[in-house]
C-alpha positions in Angstrom: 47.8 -69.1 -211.8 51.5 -68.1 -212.1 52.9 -69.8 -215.5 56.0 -69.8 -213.7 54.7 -72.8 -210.6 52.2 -73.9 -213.1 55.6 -75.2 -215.2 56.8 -76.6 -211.6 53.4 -78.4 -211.3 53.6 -80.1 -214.8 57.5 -81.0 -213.8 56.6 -83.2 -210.5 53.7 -84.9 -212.3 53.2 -85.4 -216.3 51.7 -82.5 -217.7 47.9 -83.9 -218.9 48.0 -84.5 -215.1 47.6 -80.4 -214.5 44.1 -78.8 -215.7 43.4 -75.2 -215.8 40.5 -75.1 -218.6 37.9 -73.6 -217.9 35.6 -76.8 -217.8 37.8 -78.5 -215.3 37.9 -75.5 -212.6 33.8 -75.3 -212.7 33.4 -79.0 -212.4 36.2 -79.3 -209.6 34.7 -76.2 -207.9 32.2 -78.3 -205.4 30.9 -81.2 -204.2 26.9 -82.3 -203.3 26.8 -79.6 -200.6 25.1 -76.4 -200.7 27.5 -73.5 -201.9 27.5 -70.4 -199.1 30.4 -68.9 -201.1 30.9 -70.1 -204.9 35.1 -69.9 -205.7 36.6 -71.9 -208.6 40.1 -73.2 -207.4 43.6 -72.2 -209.7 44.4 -75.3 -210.8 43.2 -79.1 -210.9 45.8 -81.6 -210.5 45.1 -85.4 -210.8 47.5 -87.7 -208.4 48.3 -91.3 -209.7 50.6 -92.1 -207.2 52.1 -91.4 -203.1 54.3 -89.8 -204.9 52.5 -87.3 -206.7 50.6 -86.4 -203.8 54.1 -85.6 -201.7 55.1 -83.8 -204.5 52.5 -81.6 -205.4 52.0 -81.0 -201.1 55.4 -79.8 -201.1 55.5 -77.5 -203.7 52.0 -76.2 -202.5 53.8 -75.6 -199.1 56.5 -73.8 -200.6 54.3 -71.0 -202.3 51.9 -71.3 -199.8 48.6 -72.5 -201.7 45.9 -73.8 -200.5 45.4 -78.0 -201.4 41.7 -79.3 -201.3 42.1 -82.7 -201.4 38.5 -84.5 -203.6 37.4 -88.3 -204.2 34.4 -88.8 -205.9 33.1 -85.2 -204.5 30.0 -87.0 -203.6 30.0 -85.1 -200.3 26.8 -83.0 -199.0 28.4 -80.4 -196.9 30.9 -78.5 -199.0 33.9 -80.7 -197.3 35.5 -80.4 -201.2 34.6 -77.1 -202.0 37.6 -75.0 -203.7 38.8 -72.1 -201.7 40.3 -68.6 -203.1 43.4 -69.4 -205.1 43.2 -73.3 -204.5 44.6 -76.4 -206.2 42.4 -79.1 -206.1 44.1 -82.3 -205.9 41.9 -85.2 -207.4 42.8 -88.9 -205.9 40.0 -90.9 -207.9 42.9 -92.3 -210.2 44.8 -93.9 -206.9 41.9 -96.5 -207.3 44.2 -100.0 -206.5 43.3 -102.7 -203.8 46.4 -103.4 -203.0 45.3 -106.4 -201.0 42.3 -108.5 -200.0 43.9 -111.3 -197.2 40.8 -113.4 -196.4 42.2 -115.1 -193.9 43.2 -111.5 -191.7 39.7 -110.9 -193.2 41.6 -107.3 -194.0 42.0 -105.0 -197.2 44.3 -102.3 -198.2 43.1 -99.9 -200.7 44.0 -96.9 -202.7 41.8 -93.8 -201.7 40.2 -94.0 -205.0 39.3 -97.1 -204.6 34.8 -97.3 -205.2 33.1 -98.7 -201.8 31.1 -101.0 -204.3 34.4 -101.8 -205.5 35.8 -102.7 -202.8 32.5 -104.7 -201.9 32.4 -106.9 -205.0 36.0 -107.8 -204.3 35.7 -108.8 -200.7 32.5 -110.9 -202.1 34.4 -113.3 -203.8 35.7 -114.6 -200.0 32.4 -114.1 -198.4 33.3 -110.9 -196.7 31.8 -107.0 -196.9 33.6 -103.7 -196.4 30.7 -102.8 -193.9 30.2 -99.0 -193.7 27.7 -98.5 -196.9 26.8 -94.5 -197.5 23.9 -94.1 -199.9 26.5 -92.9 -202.5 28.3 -96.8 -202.1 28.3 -97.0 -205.9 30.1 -93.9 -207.0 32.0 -93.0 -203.3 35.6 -93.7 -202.6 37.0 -95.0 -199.8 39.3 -92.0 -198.9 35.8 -90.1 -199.2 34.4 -92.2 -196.6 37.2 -91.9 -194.5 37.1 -87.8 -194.7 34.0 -87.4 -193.8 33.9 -90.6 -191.6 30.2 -91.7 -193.4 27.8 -93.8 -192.1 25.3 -95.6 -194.2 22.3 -98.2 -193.6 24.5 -100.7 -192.0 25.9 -98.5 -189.4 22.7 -99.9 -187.0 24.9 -103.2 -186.7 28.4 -103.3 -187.8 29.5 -99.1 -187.1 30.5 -96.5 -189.0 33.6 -95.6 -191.4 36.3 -95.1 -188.1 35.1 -98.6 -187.0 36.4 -100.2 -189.5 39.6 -98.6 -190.7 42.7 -100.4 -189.0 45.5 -98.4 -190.3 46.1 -95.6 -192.3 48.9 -93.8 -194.6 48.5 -89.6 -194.6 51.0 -87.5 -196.3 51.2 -84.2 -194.3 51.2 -81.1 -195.0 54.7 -80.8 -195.9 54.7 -83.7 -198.0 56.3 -86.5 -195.5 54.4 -90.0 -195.7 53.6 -91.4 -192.3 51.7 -94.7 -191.6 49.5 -94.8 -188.5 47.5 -97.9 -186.9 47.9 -101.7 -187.7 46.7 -104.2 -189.2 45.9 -105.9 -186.3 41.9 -105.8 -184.7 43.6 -104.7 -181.4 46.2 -102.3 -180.7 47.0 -99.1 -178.2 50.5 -98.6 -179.0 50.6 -94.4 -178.1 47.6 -92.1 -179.2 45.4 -93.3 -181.8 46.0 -90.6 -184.4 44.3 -93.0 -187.3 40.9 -92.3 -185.6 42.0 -88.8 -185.6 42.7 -88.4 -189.0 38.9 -90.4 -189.8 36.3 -87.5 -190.0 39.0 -85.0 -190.4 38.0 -83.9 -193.9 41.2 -83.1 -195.1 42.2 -80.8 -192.7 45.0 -82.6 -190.5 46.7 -84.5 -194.2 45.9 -86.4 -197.1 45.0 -90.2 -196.7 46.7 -91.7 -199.0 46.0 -95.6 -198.3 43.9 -97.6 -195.8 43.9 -100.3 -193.9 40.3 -101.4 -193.0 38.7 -104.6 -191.3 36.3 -106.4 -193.5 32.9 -108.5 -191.7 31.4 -111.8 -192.6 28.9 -111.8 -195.9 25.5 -113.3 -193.8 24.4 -116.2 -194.2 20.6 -114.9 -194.2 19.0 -112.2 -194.2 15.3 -111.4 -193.1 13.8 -108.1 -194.0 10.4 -106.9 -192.4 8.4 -104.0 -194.3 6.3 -102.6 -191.5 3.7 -99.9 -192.0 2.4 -97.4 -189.3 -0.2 -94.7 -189.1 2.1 -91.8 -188.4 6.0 -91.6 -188.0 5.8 -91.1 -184.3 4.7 -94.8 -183.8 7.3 -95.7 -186.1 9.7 -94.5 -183.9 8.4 -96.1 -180.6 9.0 -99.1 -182.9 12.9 -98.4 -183.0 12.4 -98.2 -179.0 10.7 -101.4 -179.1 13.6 -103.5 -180.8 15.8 -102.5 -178.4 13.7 -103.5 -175.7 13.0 -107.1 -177.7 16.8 -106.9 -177.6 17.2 -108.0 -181.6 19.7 -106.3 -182.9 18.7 -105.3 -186.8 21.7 -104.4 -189.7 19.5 -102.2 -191.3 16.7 -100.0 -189.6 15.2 -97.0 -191.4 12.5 -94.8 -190.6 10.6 -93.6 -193.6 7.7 -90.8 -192.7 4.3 -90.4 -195.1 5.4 -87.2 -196.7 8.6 -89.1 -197.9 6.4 -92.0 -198.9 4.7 -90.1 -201.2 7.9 -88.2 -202.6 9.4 -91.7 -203.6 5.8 -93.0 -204.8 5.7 -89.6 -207.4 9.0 -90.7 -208.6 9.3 -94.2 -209.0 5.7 -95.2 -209.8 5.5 -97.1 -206.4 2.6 -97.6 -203.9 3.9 -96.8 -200.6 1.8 -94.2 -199.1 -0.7 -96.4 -200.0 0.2 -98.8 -197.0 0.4 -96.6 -194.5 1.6 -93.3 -192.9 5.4 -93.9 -192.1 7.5 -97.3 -193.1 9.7 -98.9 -191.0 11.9 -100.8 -193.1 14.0 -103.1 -190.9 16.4 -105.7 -192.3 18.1 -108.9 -190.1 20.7 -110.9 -191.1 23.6 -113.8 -189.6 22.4 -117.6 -188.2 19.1 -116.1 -185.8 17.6 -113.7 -188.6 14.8 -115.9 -188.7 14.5 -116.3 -185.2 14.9 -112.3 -184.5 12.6 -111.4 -187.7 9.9 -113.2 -185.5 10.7 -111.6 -182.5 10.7 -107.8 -184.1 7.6 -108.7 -185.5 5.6 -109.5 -182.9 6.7 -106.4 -181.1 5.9 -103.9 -183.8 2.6 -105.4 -184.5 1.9 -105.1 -180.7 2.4 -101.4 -181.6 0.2 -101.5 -184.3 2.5 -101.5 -187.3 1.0 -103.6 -190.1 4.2 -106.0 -191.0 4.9 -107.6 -194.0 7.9 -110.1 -194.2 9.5 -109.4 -198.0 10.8 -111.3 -200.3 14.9 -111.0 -201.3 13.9 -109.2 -204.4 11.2 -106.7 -203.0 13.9 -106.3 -199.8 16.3 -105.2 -202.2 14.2 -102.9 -203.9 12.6 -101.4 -200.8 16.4 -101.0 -199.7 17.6 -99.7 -202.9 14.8 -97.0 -202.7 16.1 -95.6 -199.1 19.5 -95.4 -200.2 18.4 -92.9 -202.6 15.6 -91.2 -201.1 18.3 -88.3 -199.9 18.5 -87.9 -203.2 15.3 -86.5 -204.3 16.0 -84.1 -201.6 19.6 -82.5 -202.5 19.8 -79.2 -201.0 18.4 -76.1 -203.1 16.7 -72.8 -202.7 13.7 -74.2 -201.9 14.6 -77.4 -199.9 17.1 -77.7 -197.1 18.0 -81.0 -195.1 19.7 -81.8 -192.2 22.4 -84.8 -190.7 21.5 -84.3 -186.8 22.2 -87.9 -185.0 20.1 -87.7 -181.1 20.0 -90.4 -178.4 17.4 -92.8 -179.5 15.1 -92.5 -176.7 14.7 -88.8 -177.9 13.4 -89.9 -181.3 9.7 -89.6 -180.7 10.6 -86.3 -179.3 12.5 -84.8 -181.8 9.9 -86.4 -184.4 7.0 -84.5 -182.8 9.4 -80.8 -182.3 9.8 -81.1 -186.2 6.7 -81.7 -186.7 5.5 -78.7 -184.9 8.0 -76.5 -185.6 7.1 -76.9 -189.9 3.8 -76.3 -188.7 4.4 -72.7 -186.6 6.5 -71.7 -189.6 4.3 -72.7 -192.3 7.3 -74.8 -193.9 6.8 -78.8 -195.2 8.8 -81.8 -193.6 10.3 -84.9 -195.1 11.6 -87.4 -192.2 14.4 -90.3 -193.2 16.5 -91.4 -190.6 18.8 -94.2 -190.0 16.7 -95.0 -186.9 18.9 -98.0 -185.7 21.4 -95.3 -184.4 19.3 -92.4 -184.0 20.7 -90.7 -187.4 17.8 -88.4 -189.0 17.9 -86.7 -192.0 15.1 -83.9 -191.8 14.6 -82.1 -194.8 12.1 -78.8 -195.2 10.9 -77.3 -198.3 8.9 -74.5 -199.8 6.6 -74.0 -202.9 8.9 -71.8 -204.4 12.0 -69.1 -203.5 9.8 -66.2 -201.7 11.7 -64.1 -199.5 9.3 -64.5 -196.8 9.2 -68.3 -197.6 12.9 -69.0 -197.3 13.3 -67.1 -194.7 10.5 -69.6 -192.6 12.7 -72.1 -194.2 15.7 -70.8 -192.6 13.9 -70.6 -189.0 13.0 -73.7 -189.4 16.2 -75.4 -190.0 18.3 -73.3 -187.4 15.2 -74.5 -184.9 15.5 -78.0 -185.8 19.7 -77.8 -185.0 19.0 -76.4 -181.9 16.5 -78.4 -180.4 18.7 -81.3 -181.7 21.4 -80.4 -179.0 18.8 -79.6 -176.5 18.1 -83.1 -176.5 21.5 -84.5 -176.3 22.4 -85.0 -179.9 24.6 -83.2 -182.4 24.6 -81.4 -185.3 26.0 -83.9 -188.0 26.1 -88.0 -187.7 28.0 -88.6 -190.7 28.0 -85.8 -193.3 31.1 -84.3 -191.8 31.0 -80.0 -190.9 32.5 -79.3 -194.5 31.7 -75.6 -195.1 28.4 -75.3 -195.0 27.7 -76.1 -190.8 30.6 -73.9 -189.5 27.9 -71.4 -188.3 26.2 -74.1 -186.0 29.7 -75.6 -184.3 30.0 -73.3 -181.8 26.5 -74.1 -180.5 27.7 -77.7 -179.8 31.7 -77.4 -178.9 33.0 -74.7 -176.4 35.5 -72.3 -176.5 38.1 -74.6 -174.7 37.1 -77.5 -177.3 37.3 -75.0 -180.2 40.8 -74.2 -179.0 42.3 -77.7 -178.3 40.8 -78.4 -182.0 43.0 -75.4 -183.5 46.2 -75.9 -181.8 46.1 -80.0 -183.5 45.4 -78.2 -186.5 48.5 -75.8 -186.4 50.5 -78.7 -185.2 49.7 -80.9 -188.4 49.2 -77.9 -190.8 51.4 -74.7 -189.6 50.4 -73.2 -192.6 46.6 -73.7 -192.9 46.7 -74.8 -196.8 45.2 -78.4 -195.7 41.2 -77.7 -196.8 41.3 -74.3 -195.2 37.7 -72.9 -193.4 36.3 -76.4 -193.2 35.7 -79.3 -190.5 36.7 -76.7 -187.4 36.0 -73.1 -186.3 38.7 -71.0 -185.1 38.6 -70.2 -181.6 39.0 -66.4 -180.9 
C-alpha cells in the first residue's frame, strides 16, 4: 500500500488501529465461504467508533479503494472475501448495546455486538433477539444483518429483516444516515432499511441497529421423531401444517447426516431410525400442540419421542452445528436453496437421484419449517473425474431448485461464491434495476465490489 495514504489512514484513526503484517492480511483475507479467487486485501483497519468508519469511507473514496466491510467473518459464501488492492474494515470492536428498553421490547446495538450477546442481555427482561444462525455464539449482529441470516427459529418468529426496525448506514462517501423507526409499524416513503438487510455490504456500511425483540416462552415442548427414510420425514413437515401447529423450531435431519453426527460426537442416532425430525414448540399451547404434532407424525409412521429439556437442548445444540462438519472443501460442497414446502418431498427424492446418476454421496439438513435445505455432496477423495460428478451434481441440484419454485440461497447471502448461478434466477431487467441502486448508493463501486449482485450487460 502507498506509505504516503497509509500515514493518512493512521491520522483519522490511532495508528495500532491500521494492520498491514503479514499475519493480519492472511487472516482478514476470507470468511467461511469457499475461495473461487484467493486475494489478500492492502490494509486491515479496525473501526471503534461512527466515526472511524466515516472517516476511513471517505478517504477510501478519495483514492478510490475498495472497502470490504467484516464482522465476525463467520459467513459461508465469500460475502467478506478481500478483493484486489482492498482495505478491510473490521467492525467487531463496535460491540456496545446501546440500549435494551423492555418496555418498547426493543434494542439498539453496535454491529459488533455477538447474537448470543445480545440474547443473554435481552434474557434478563424475559425477551430474545429471535433470528438465531448456527454461528449465534461467535456472529455479530451487523453480520446477520448483511447477509440477512436465518437460523432454527426462523419456522416461527422470521428471519434477520423481520426483526430489524431501524437502521444507521454510513455510505459510501462517508455521510451517516438513519433509516426506519423504532416503532413496530411505519410506511413513511420506501423502506430502504429492508433494502439495506441482505445487502452484504454493497449499498453502505451498517453501523447500528434498531431491532424488535420477542417474548422468552413460557414452555417449550420438543418432539424427537424418527422415520424410515427422509422422504417421510418430509411429508411430516406437510403434515404440521395441515394439523395447523405452528412449531419454533423444525429440522429435517436425513440418515446419512445421522450417521456423520453419530462418528463425531459418540451419539446413537442412526440407530433410531433413517431420517430425524426434530421439532421444537414453545408459548402457553406447547403442550397442547406437542400432542397434536404427535399424533400426526406417528399417523405417518414416525417413531416419536417427547425429550426431556436437557436431551432437547442437546439434540438442538447438535443441528446447529451439523453444517459444520460439512464446511465446504475439495471434496464436499453444500448448498442454501430455500423451495416452497409442498416441493420438499420432491426436491428430496431429485437429490436423491441425482447423487445416485452421478455416483456422488448426499447429506440432507434443512430448516424444514420454511422449506430452507442445506444439501451437501461429497466425494472419497479430489479425483478429477470425481469432482467433476461433484460439480454436476451441485449445478443440477441449483437448477432443479428453481424449476420447482425456489431459489438459490435462503439465508447465506450470494457473497462471491454463487454469482455464476444469479442470472438463472433474476432476469436481465431485474439484473439491471439491481445495478442502477447500486451506482446510486455507491457511484464508485468500492462498497464490497463483485459480491451480492451481477452486472447486467
Amino acid at each position: 500500500m502507498d506509505i504516503g495514504l497509509l500515514q493518512e489512514l493512521k491520522s483519522v484513526v490511532a495508528p495500532e488501529q491500521v494492520s498491514t503484517s503479514a499475519q493480519d492480511l492472511k487472516f482478514f483475507a476470507s470468511d467461511q465461504g469457499p475461495i473461487t479467487a484467493y486475494c489478500e486485501p492492502d490494509v486491515v483497519v479496525w473501526a471503534e467508533s461512527v466515526a472511524d468508519v466515516q472517516a476511513v469511507v471517505r478517504l477510501a473514496a478519495i483514492h478510490d479503494i475498495p472497502i470490504v466491510a467484516r464482522g465476525a467473518g463467520t459467513g459461508v459464501s465469500g460475502g467478506a472475501h478481500a478483493t484486489p488492492g482492498s482495505l478491510v474494515l473490521v467492525l467487531d470492536r463496535m460491540n456496545a448495546i446501546l440500549e435494551l428498553n423492555a418496555q418498547d421490547e426493543i434494542a439498539r446495538v453496535e454491529p459488533g455486538v455477538i447474537n448470543a450477546d445480545l440474547n443473554d442481555a435481552a434474557a434478563v427482561h424475559g425477551l430474545m433477539y429471535a433470528p438465531d444462525p448456527a454461528s449465534y455464539k461467535t456472529s455479530t449482529i451487523g453480520g446477520n444483518i448483511a447477509t440477512n441470516a436465518g437460523g432454527l427459529r426462523c419456522a416461527k418468529y422470521g428471519v434477520t429483516r423481520d426483526a430489524v426496525l431501524a437502521l444507521d448506514v454510513v455510505l459510501a462517501d462517508g455521510t451517516l444516515i438513519h433509516t426506519g423507526h423504532r416503532t413496530f409499524k411505519g410506511v413513511a416513503g420506501y423502506d430502504l432499511t429492508a433494502l439495506f438487510v441482505g445487502s452484504e455490504g454493497t449499498l453502505g456500511i451498517v453501523v447500528g441497529a434498531t431491532v424488535r425483540l420477542k417474548y422468552l416462552p413460557v414452555d417449550i415442548r420438543t418432539l424427537a421423531v424418527f422415520f424410515p427414510d427422509v422422504r417421510s420425514a418430509a411429508a411430516g413437515v406437510l403434515a404440521l401444517g395441515k394439523a395447523r401447529v405452528q412449531p419454533c423450531i423444525l429440522e429435517m435431519i436425513d440418515g446419512a447426516s445421522l450417521e456423520e453426527l453419530d462418528s463425531h460426537h459418540g451419539t446413537d442416532l442412526a440407530t433410531r431410525g433413517n431420517a430425524l425430525l426434530l421439532a421444537q414448540f414453545d408459548g402457553l399451547a406447547a403442550s397442547q400442540e406437542s400432542d397434536i404434532a404427535a399424533a400426526a407424525l406417528s399417523d405417518l409412521g414416525g417413531v416419536v419421542s417427547r425429550e426431556d429439556p436437557a436431551e432437547a437442548e442437546r439434540l438442538v445444540d447438535l443441528r446447529r452445528h451439523n453444517r459444520g462438519l460439512d464446511l465446504d472443501s475439495d471434496i464436499t460442497v453444500g448448498e442454501d436453496v430455500a423451495l416452497p414446502r409442498s416441493q420438499l418431498v420432491h426436491y428430496v427424492a431429485a437429490l436423491e437421484d441425482m447423487a445416485l446418476r452421478h455416483g456422488v454421496g448426499v447429506r440432507i439438513i434443512a430448516h424444514a419449517g420454511d422449506g430452507n435445505l442445506h444439501p451437501t455432496f461429497w466425494v472419497p477423495e479430489a479425483e478429477p473425474a470425481k469432482i467433476a460428478a461433484l460439480n454436476a451434481a451441485l449445478d443440477e441440484s441449483i437448477e432443479k431448485a428453481l424449476e420447482l419454485g425456489g431459489t438459490i440461497t435462503g439465508e447465506h447471502g450470494i457473497g462471491q461464491y454463487k454469482l455464476r448461478w444469479l442470472p438463472l434466477e433474476q432476469s436481465e431487467k431485474v439484473r439491471h434495476i439491481q445495478q442502477n441502486i447500486k451506482d446510486l448508493f455507491d457511484p464508485q463501486g468500492i462498497l464490497n465490489p463483485g459480491k451480492a449482485i451481477v452486472m447486467a450487460l
